[in-house]
Biopython code that builds the backbone (N, CA, C, O; Angstrom):
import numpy as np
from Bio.PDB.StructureBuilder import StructureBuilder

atoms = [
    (1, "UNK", "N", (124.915, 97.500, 74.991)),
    (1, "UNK", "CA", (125.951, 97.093, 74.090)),
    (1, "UNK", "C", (126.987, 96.276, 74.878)),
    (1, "UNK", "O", (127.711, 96.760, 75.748)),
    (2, "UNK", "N", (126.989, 94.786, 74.429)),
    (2, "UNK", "CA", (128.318, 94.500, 74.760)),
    (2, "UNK", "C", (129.601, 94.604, 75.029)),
    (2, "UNK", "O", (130.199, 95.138, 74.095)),
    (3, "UNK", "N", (130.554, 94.199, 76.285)),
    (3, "UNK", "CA", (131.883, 94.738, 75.806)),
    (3, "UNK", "C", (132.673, 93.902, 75.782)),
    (3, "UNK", "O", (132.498, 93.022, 76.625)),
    (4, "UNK", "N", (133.992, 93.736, 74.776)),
    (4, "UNK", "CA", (134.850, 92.876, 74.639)),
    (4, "UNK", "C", (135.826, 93.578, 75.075)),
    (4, "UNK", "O", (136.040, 94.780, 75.236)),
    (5, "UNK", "N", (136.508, 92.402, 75.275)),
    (5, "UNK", "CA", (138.093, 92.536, 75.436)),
    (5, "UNK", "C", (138.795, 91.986, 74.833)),
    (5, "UNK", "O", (138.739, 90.759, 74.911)),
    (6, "UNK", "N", (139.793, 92.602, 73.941)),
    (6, "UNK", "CA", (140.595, 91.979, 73.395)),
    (6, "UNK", "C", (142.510, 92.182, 73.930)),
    (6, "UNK", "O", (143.013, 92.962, 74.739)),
    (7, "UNK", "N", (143.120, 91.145, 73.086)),
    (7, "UNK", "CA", (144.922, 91.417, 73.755)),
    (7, "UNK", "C", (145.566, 91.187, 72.313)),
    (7, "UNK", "O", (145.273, 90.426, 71.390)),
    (8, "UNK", "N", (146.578, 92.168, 72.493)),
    (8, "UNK", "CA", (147.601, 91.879, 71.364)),
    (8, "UNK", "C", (148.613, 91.052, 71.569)),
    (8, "UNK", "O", (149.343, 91.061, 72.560)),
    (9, "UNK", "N", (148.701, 90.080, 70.338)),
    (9, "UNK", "CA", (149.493, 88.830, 70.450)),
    (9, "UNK", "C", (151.231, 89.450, 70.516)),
    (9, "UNK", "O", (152.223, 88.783, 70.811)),
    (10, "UNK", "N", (151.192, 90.581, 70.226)),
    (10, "UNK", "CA", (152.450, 90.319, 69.837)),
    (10, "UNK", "C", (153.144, 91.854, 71.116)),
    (10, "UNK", "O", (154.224, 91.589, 71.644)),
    (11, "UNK", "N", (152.689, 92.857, 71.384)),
    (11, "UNK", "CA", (152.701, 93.567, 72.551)),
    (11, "UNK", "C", (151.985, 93.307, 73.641)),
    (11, "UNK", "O", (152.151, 93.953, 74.675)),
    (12, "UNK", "N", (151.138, 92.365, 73.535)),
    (12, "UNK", "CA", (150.911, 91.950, 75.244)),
    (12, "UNK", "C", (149.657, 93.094, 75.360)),
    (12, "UNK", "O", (148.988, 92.784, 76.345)),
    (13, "UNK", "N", (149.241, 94.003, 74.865)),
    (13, "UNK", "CA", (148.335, 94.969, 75.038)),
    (13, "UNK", "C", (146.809, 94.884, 75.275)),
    (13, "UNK", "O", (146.054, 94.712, 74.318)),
    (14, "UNK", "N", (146.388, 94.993, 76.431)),
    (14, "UNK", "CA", (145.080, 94.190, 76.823)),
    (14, "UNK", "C", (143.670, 95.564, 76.798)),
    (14, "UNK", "O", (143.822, 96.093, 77.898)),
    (15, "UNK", "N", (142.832, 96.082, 76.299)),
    (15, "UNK", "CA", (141.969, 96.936, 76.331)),
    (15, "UNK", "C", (140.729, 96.481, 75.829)),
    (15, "UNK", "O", (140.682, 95.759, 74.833)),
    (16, "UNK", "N", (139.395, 96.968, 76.644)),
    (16, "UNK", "CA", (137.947, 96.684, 76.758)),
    (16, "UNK", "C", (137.477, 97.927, 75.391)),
    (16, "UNK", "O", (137.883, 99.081, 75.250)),
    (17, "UNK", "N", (136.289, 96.973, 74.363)),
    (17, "UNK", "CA", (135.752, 98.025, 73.790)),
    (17, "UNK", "C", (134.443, 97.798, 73.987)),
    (17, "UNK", "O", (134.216, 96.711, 74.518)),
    (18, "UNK", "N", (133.327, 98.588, 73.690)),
    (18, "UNK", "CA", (131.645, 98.477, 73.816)),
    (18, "UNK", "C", (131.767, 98.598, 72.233)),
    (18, "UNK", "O", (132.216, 99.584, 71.648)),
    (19, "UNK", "N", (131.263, 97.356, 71.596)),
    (19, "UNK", "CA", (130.924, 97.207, 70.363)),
    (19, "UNK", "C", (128.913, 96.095, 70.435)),
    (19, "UNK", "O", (128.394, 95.516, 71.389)),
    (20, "UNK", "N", (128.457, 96.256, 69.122)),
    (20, "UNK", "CA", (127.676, 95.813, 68.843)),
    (20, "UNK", "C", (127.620, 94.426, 68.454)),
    (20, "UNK", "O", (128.342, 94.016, 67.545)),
    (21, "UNK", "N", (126.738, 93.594, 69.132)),
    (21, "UNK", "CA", (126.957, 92.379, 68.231)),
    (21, "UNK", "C", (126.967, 92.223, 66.813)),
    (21, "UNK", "O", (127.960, 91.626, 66.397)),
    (22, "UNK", "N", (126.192, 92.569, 66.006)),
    (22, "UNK", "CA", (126.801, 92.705, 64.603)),
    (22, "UNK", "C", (127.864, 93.235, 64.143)),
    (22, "UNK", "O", (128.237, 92.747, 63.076)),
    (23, "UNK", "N", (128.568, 94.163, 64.614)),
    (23, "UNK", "CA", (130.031, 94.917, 64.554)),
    (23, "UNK", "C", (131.130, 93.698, 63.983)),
    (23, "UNK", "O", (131.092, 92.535, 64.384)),
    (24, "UNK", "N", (131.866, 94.092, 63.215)),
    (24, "UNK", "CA", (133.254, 92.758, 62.777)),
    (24, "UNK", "C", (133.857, 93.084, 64.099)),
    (24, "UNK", "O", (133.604, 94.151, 64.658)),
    (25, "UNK", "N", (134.881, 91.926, 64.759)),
    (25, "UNK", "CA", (135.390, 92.057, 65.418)),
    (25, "UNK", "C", (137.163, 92.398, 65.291)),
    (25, "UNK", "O", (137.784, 92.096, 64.272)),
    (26, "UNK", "N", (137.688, 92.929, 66.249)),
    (26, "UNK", "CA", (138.973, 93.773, 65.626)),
    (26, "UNK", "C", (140.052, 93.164, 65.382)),
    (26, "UNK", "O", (140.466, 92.242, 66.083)),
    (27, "UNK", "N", (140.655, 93.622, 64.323)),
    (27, "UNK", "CA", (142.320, 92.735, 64.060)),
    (27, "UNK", "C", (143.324, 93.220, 64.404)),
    (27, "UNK", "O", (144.244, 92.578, 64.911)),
    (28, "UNK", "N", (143.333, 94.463, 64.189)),
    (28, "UNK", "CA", (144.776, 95.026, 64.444)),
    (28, "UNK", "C", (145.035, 96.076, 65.819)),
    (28, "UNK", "O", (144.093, 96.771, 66.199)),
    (29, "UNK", "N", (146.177, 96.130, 66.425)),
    (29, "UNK", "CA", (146.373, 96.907, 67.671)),
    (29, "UNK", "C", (146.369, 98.025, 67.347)),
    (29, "UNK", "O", (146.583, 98.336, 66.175)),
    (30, "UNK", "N", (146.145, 98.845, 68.215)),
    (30, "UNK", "CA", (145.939, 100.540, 67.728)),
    (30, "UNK", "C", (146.932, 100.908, 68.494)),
    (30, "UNK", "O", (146.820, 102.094, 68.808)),
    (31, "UNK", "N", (148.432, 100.076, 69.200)),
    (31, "UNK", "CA", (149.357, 100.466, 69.588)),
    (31, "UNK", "C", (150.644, 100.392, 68.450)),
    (31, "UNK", "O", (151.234, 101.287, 67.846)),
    (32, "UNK", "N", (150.797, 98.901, 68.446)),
    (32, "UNK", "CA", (151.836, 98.463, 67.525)),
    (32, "UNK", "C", (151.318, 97.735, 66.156)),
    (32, "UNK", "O", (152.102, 97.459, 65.248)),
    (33, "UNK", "N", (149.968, 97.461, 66.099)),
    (33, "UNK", "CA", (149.479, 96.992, 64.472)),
    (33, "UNK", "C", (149.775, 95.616, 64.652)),
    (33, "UNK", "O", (149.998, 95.048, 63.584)),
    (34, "UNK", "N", (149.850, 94.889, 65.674)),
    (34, "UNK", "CA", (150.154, 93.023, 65.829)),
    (34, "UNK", "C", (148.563, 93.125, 65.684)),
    (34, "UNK", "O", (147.674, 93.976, 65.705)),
    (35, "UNK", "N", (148.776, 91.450, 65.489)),
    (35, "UNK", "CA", (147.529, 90.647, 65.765)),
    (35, "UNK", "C", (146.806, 91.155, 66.871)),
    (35, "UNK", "O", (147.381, 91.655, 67.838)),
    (36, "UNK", "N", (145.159, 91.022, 66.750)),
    (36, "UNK", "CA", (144.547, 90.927, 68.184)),
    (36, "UNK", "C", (143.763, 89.336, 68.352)),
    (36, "UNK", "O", (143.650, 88.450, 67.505)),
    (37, "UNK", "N", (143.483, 89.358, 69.197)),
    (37, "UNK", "CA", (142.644, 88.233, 69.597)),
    (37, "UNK", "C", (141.499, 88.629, 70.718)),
    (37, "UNK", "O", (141.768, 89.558, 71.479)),
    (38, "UNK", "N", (140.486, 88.091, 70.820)),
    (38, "UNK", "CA", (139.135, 88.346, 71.436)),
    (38, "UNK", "C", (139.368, 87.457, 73.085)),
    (38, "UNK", "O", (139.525, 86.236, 73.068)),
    (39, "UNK", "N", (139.366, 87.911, 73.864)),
    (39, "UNK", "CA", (139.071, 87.451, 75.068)),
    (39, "UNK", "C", (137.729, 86.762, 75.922)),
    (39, "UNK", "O", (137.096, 87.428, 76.741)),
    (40, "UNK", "N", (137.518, 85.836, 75.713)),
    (40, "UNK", "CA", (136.617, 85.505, 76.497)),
    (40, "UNK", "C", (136.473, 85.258, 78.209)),
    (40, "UNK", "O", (137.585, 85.432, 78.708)),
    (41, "UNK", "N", (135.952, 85.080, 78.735)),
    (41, "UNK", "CA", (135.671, 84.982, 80.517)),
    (41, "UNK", "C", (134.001, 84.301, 80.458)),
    (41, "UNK", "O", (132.965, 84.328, 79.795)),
    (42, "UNK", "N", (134.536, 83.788, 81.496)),
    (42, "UNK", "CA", (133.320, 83.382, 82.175)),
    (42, "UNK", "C", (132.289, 84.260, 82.947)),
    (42, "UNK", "O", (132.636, 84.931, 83.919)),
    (43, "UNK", "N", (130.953, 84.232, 82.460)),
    (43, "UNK", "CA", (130.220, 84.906, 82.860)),
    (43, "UNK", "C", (129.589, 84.938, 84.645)),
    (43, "UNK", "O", (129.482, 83.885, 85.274)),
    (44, "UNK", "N", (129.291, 86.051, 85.147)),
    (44, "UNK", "CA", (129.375, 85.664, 86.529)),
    (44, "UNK", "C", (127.806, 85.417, 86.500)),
    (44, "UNK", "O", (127.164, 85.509, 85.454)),
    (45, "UNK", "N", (127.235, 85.098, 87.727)),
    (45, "UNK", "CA", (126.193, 84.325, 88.261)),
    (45, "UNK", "C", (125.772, 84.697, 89.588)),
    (45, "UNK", "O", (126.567, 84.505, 90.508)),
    (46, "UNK", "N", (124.751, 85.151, 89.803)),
    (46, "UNK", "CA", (124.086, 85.568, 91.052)),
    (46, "UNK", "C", (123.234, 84.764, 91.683)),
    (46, "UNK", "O", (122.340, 84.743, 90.837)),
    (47, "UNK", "N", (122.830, 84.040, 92.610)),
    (47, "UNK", "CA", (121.269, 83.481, 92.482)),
    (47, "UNK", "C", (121.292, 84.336, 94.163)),
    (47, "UNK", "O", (122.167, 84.381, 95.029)),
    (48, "UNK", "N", (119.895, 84.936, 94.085)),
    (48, "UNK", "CA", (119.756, 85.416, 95.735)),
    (48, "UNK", "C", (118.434, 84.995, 95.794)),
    (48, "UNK", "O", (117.543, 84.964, 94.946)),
    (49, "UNK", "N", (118.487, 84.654, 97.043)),
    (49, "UNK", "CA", (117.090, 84.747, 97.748)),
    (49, "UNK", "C", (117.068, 83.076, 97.603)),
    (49, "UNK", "O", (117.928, 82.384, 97.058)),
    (50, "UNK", "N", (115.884, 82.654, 98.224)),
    (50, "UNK", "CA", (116.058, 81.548, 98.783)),
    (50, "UNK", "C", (114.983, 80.677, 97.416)),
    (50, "UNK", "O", (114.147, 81.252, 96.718)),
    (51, "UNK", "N", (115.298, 79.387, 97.365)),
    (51, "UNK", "CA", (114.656, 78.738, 96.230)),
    (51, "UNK", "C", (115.339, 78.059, 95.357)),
    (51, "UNK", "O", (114.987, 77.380, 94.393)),
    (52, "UNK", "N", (116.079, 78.247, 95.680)),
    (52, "UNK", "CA", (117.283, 77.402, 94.141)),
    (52, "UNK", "C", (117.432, 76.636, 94.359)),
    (52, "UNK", "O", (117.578, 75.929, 93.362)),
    (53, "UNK", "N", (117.574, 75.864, 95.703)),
    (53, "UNK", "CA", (118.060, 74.757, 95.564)),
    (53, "UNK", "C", (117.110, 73.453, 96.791)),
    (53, "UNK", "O", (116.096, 73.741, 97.426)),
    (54, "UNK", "N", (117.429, 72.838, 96.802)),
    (54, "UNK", "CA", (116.148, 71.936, 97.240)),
    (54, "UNK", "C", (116.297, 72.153, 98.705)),
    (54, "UNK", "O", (115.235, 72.266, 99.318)),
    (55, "UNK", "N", (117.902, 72.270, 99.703)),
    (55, "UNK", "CA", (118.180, 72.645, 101.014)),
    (55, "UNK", "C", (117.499, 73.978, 100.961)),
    (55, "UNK", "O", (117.032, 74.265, 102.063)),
    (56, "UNK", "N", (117.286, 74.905, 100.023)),
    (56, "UNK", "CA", (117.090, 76.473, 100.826)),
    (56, "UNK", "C", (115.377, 76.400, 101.135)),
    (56, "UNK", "O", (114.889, 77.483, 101.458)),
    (57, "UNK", "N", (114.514, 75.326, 101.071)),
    (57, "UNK", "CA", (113.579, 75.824, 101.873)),
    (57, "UNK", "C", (112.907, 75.754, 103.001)),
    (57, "UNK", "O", (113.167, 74.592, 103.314)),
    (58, "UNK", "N", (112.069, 76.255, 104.038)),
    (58, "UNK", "CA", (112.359, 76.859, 104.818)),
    (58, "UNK", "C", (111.677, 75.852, 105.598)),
    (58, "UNK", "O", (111.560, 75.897, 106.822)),
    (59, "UNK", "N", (111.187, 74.855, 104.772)),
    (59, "UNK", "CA", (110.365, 73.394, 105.691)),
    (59, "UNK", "C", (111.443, 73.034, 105.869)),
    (59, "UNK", "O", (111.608, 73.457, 107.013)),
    (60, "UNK", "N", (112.507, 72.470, 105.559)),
    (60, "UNK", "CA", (113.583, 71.346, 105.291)),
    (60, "UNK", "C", (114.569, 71.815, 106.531)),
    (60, "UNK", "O", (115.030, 70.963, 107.292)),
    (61, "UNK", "N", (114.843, 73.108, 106.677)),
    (61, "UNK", "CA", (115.759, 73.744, 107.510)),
    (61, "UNK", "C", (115.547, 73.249, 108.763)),
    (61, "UNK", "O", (114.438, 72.950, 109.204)),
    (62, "UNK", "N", (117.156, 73.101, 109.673)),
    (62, "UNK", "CA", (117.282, 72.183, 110.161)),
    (62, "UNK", "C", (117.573, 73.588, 111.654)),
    (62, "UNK", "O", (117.901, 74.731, 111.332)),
    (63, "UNK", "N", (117.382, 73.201, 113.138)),
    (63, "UNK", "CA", (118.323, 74.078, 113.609)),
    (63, "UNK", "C", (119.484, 73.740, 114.525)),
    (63, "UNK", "O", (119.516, 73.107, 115.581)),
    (64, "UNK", "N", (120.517, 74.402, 113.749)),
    (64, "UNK", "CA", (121.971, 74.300, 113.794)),
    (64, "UNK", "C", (122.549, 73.700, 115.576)),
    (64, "UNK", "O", (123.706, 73.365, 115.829)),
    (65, "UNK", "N", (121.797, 73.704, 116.230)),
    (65, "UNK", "CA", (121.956, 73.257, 118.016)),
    (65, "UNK", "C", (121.217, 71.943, 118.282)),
    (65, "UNK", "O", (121.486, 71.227, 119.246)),
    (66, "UNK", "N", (120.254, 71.658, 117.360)),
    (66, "UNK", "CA", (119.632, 70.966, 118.009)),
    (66, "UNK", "C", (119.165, 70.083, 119.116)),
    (66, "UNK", "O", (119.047, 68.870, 119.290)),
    (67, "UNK", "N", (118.947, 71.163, 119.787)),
    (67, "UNK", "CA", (118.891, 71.022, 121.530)),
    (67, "UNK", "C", (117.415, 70.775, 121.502)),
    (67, "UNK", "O", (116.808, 71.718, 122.011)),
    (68, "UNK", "N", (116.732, 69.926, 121.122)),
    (68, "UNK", "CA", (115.519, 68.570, 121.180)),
    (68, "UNK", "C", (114.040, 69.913, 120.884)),
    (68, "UNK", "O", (112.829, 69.700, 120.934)),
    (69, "UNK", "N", (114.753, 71.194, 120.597)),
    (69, "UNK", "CA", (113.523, 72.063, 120.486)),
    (69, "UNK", "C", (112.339, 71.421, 119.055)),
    (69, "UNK", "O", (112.594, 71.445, 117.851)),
    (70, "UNK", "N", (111.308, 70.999, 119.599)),
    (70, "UNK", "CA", (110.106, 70.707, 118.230)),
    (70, "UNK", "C", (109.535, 71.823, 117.574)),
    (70, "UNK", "O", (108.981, 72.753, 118.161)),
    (71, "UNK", "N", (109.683, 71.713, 116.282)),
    (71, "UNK", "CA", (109.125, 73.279, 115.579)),
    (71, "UNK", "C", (107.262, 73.173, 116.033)),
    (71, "UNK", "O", (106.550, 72.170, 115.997)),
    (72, "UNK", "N", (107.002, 74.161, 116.315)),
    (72, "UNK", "CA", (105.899, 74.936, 116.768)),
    (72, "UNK", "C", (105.114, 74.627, 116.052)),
    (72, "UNK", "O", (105.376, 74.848, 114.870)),
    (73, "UNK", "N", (103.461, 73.822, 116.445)),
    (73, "UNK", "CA", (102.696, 73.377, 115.548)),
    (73, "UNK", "C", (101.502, 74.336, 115.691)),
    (73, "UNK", "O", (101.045, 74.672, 116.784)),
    (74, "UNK", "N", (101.000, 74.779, 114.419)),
    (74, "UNK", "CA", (99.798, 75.894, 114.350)),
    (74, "UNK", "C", (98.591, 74.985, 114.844)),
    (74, "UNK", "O", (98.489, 73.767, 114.993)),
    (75, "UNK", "N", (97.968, 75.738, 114.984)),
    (75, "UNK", "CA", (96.390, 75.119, 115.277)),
    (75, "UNK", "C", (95.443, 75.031, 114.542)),
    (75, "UNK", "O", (94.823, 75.983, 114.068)),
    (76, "UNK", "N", (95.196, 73.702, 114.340)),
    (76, "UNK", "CA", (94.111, 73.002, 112.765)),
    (76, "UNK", "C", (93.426, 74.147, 112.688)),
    (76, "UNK", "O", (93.504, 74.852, 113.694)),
    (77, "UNK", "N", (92.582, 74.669, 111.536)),
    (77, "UNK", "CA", (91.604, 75.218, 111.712)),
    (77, "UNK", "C", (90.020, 74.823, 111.290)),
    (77, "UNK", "O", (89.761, 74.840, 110.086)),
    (78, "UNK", "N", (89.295, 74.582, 111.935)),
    (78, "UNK", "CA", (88.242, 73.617, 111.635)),
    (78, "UNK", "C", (87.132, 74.217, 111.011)),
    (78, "UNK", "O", (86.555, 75.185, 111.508)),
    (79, "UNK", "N", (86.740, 73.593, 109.746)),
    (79, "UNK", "CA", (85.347, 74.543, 109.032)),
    (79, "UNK", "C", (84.387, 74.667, 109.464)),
    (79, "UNK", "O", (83.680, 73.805, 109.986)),
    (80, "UNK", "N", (84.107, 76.225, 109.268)),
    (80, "UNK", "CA", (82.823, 76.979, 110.091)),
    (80, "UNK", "C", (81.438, 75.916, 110.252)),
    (80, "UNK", "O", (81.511, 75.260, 109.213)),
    (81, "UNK", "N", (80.751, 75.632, 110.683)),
    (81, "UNK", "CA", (79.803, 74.991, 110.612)),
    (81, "UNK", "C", (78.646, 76.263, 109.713)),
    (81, "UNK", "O", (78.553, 77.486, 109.817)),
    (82, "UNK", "N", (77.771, 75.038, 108.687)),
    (82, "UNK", "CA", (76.876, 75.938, 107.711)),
    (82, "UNK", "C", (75.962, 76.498, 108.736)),
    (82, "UNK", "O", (75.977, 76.160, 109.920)),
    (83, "UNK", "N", (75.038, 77.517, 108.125)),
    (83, "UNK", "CA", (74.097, 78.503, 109.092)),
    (83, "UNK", "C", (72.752, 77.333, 108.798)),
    (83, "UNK", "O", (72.654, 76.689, 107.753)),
    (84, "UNK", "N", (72.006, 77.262, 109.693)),
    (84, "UNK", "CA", (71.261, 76.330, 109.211)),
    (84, "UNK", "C", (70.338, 77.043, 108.507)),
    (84, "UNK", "O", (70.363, 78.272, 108.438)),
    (85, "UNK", "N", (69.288, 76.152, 107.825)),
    (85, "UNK", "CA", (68.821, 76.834, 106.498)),
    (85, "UNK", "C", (67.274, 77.307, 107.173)),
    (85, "UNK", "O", (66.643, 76.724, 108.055)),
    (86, "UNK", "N", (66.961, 78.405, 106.528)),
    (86, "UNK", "CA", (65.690, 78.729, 107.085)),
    (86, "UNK", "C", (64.559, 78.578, 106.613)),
    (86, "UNK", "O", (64.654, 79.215, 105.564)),
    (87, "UNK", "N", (63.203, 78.045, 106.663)),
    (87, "UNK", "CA", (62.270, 77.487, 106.497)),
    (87, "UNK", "C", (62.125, 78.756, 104.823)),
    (87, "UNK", "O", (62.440, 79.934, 104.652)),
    (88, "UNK", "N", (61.428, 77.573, 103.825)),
    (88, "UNK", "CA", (60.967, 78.676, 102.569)),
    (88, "UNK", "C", (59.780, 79.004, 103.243)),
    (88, "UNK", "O", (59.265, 78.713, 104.323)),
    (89, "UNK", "N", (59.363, 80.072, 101.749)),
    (89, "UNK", "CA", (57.902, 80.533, 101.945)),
    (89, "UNK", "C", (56.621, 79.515, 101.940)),
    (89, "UNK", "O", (55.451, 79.726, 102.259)),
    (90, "UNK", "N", (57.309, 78.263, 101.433)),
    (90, "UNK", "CA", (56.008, 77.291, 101.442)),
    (90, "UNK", "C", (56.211, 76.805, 102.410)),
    (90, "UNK", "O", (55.170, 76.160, 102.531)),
    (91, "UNK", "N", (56.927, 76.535, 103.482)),
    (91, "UNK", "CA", (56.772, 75.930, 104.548)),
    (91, "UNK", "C", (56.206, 77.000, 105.691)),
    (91, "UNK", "O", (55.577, 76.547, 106.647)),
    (92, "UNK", "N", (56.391, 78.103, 105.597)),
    (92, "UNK", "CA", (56.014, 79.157, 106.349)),
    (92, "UNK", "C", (54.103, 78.418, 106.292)),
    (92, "UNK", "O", (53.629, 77.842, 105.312)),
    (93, "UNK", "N", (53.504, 78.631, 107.368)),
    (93, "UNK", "CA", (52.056, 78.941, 108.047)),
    (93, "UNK", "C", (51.632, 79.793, 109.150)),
    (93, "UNK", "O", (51.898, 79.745, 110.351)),
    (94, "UNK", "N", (50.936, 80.559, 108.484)),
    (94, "UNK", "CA", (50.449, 81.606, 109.446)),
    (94, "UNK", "C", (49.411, 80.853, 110.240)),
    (94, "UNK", "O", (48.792, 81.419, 111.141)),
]
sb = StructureBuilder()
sb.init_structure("model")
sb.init_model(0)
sb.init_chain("A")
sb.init_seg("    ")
for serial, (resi, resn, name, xyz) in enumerate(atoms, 1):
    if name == "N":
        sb.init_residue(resn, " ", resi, " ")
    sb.init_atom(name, np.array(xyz, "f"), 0.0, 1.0, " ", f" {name:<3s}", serial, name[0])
structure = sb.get_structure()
């Protein structure tokens, strides 16, 4: 369930409720009976971990000294050579 916040226009009175989105939203203060009004905010935003953005990946990364070190190259790996094929039964002679 959502929660709003609303403030009273006319006491300054600021309090959070957990209402439903279909719920009407509230008019009157449950202090002094002024106006209320609905508060909005900006929603917050997390992003973690690496991917969001075109610098965070991990080819592109740069290192911060660059004291002429070359990133470390793996070693090709070259395809197995096939088993060679073994004679069929029709080529077989006893």
């Amino acid at each position: 369930m959502p929660t709003y916040e609303y403030e009273c226009r006319e006491c300054g009175h600021r309090f959070e409720i957990h209402q439903r989105i279909s719920e009407q939203a509230l008019t009157e203060c449950e202090i002094c009976g002024g106006p209320l009004r609905k508060l909005f905010h900006p929603v917050g935003i997390a992003f973690k971990g690496s991917g969001f953005y075109v610098n965070d990946s991990k080819a592109s990364r740069k290192e911060p000294s660059g004291e002429g070190k070359k990133p470390e190259k793996k070693p090709e790996k070259k395809p197995d050579k096939k088993p060679e094929s073994t004679p069929s039964s029709k080529e077989k002679t006893a």
